[in-house]
C-alpha positions as CSV (number, residue, x, y, z in Angstrom):
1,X,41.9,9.1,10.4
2,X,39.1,7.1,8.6
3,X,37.3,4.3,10.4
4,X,39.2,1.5,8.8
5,X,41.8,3.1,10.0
6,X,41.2,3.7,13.3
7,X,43.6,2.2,15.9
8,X,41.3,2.4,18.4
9,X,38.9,0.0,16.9
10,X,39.3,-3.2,16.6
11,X,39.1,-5.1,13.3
12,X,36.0,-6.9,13.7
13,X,34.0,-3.8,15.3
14,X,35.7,-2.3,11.9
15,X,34.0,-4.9,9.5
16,X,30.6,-4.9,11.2
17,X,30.6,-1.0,10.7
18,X,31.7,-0.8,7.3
19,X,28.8,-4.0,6.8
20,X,26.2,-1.6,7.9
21,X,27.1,1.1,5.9
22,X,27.3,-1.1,3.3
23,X,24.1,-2.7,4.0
24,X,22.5,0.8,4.3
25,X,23.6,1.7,0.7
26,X,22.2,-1.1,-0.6
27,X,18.8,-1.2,0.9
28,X,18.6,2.8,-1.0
29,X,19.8,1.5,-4.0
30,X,17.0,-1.2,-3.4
31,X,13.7,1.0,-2.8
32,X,15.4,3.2,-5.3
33,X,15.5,0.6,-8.0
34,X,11.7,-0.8,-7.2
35,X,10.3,3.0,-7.0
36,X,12.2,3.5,-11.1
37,X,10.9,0.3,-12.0
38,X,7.5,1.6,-11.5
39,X,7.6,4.5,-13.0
40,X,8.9,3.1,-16.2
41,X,5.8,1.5,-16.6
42,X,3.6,4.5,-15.7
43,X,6.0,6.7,-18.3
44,X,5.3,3.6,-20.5
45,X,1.8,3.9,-20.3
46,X,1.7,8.0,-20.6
47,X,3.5,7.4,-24.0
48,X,0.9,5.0,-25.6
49,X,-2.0,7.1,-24.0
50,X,-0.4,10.2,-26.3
51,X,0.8,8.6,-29.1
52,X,-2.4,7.0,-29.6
53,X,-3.9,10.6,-28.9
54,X,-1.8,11.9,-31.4
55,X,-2.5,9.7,-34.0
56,X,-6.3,10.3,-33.3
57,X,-6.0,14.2,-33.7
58,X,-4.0,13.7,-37.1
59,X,-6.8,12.1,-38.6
60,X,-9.5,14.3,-37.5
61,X,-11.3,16.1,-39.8
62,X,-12.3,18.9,-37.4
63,X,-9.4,20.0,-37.2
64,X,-7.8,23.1,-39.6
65,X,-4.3,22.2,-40.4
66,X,-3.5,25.6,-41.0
67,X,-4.1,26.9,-37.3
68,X,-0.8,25.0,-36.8
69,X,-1.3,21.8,-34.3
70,X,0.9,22.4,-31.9
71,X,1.5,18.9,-31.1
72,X,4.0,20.0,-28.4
73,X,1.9,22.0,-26.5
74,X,-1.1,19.4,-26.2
75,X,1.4,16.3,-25.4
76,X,2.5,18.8,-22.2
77,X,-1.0,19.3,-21.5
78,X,-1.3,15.9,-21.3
79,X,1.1,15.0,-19.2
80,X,0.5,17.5,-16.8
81,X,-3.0,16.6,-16.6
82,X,-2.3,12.6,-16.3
83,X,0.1,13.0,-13.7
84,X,-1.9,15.6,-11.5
85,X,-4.7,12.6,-11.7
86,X,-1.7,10.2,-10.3
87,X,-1.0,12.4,-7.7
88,X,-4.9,13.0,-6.8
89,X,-6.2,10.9,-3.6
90,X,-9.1,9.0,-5.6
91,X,-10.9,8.0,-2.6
92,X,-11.4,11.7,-1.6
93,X,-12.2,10.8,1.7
94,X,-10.4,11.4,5.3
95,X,-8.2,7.9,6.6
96,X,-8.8,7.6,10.0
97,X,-6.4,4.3,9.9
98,X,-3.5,6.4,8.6
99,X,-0.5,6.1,10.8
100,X,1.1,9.4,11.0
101,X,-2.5,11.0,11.6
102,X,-2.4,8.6,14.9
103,X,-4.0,5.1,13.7
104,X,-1.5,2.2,15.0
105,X,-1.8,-1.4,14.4
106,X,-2.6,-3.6,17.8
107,X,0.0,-5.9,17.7
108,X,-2.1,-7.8,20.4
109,X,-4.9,-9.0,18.4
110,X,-3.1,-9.0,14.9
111,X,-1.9,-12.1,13.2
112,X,1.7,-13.2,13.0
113,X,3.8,-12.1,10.1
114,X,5.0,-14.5,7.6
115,X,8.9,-15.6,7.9
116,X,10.7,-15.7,5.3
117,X,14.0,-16.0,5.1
118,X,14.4,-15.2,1.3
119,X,13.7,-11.7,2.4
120,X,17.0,-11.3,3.9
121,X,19.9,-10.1,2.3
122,X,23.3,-12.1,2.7
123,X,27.0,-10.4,2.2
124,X,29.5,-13.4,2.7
125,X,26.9,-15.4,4.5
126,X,26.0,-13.2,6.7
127,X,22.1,-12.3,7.1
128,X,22.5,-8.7,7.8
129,X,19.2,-6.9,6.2
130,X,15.8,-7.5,6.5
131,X,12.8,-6.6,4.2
132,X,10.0,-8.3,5.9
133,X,7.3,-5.6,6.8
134,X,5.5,-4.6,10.3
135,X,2.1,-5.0,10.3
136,X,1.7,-0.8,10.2
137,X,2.9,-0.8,6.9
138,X,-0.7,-0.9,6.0
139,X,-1.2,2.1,7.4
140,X,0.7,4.2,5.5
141,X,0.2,5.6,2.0
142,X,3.9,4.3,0.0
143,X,2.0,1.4,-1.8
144,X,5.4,0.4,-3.9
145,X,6.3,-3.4,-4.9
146,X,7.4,-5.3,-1.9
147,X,6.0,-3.2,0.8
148,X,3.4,-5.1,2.2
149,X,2.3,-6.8,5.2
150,X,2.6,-11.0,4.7
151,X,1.0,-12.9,7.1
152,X,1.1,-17.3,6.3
153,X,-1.5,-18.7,4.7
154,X,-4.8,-17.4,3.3
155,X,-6.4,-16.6,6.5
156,X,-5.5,-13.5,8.9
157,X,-6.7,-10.7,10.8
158,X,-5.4,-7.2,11.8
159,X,-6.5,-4.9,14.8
160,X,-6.4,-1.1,14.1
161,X,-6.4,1.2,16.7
162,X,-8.3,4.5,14.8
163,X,-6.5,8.1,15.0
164,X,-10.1,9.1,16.4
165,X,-13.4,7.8,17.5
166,X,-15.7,7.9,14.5
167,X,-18.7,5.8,12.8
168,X,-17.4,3.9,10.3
169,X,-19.2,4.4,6.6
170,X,-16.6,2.7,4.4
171,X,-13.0,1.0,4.0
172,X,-10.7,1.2,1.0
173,X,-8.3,-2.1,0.2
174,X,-5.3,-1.0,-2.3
175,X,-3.1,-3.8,-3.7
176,X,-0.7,-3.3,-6.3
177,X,-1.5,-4.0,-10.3
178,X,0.0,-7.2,-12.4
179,X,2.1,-5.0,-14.2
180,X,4.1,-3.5,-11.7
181,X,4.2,-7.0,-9.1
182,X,8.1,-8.3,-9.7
183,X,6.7,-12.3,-10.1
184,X,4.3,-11.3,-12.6
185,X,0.7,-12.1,-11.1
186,X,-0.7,-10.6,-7.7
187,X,-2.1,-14.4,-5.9
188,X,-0.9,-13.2,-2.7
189,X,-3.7,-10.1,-3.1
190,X,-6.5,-10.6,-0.4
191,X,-9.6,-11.9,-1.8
192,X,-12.6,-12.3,0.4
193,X,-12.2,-10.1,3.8
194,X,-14.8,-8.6,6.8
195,X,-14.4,-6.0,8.7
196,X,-15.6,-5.2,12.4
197,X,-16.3,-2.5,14.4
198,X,-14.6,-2.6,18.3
199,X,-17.3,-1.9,20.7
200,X,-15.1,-0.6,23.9
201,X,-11.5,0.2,23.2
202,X,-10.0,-2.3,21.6
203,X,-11.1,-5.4,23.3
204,X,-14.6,-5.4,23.7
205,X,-17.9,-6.8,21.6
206,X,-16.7,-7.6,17.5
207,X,-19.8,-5.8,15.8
208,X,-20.1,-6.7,12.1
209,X,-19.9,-3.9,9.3
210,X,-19.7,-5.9,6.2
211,X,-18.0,-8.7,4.2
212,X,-16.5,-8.1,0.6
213,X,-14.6,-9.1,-2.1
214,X,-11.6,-7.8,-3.7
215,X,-11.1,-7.9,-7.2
216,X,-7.5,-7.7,-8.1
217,X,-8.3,-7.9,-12.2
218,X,-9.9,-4.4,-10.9
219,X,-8.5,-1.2,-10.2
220,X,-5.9,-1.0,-7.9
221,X,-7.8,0.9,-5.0
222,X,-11.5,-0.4,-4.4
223,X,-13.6,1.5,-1.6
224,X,-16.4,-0.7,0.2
225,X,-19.4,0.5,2.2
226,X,-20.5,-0.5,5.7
227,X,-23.6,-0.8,7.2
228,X,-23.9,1.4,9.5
229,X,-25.0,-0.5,13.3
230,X,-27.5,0.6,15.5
231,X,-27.7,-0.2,18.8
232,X,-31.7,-0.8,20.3
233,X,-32.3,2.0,17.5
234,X,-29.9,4.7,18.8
235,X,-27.9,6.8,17.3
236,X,-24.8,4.4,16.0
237,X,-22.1,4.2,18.1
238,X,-18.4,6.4,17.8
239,X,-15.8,3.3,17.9
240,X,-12.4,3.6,18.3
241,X,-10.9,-0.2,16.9
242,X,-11.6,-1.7,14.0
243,X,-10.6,-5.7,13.2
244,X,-10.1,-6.8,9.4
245,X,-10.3,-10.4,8.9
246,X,-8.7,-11.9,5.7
247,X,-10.9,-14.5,4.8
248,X,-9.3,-16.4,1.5
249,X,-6.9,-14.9,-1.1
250,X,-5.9,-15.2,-5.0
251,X,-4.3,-18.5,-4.8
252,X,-0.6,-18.0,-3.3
253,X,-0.4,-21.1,-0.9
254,X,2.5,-20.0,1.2
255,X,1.3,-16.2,2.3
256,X,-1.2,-13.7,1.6
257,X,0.2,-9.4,1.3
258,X,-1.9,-6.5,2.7
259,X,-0.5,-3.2,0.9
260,X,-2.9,-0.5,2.1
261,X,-6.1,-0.5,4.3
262,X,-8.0,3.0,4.7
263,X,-11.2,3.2,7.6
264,X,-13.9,6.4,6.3
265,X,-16.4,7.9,8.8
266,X,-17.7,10.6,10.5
267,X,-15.5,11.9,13.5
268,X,-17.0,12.9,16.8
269,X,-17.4,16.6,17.0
């Protein structure tokens, strides 16, 4: 016999089951819907990139029309070679903050996350799903609309526990594109940020490795050097914790979204 059928269940343990299910469907349908919605636009940009191709190997003069253009062909050529670029890591460099390689967020000595409660999903007035973020979500590499880290205002700081002890050389800040952001405009984007090294573990002396800016009319991933501390000129020091500070952001008054933070260095041997 089905679940709403059961007789050994009673109604309301009945509803609340078939609400999660329900919910669970929906939440799919969700991710599934903002993951198409993307790559429309990426589709959309692949088919001006080869029309306008197209229309630039018609007119040239270089080419014999009677070796017969294959126009076929080069469009798959194209497309192949576009999306093996999307699928490319263009930092090229190892994430030692990356989650499932061991990195973890500190919940400790990381801001609070911004409440929202637009963010929950309501069947017959009931708040039943959730799509506010953890902080580790910047951790890991699915940088889709809507998965992001909010914190409240313009000013916040996250604590990373590293997968290994290494000397940090550079961080990488992603943040989705205009095009793709569901209101239109990317204000909630972090704007000026510093990073810091953790002396012992994860609570010992903040050492400074660099302030920046991110540019959010730039490319979507931007990689930033640090300089590289020295301690009474030793050799510089294998940490284990880094600290991002949020210092100011695009303009959204209400919250500022972290997508994806990346730490670079050289591992201990």
């Amino acid at each position: 016999m089905g679940l709403a059928g059961s007789p050994l269940l009673p109604p309301f343990t009945v509803k609340v089951s078939i609400h999660r299910q329900e919910s669970q469907t929906l939440e799919n349908n969700f991710r599934e819907i903002l993951f198409l919605i993307e790559q429309i636009d990426v589709l959309k940009a692949l088919l001006r990139d080869m029309r306008d191709g197209l229309h630039n190997y018609s007119w040239n003069a270089d080419i014999d029309p009677t070796e017969g253009w294959n126009h076929t062909e080069e469009m798959s050529t194209l497309v192949n070679y576009i999306l093996k670029k999307l699928r490319e890591d263009q930092v090229q460099m190892a994430d030692y903050a990356l989650k499932s390689a061991g990195a973890s967020v500190v919940e400790a000595g990381t801001s609070e996350s911004y409440k929202n409660n637009k963010a929950k999903l309501y069947w017959h007035g009931i708040g039943f799903l959730n799509y506010e973020m953890p902080p580790d979500i910047i951790l890991q590499p699915d940088v889709h609309p809507g998965k992001c880290w909010a914190f409240p205002g313009s000013q916040g700081h996250a604590l990373i526990k590293l997968a290994r002890r290494i000397i940090p050389t550079a961080v990488t800040m992603e943040h989705i594109s205009e095009k793709v952001s569901p209101s239109g405009n990317t204000s909630s984007a972090p704007k000026e940020f510093s990073v810091y090294g953790i002396s012992k573990q994860c609570e010992g002396e903040e050492i400074f490795l660099g302030q920046f800016v991110y540019n959010k009319t730039g490319t979507t991933v931007q990689t930033f050097a640090l300089q590289v501390m020295r301690a009474l000129g030793e050799a510089p020091e294998f940490l284990l914790c880094v600290k991002l500070k949020i210092l100011s952001n695009w303009g959204h008054p209400n919250y500022t979204c972290l997508y994806r933070f990346r730490v670079h260095g050289t591992p201990r041997d």
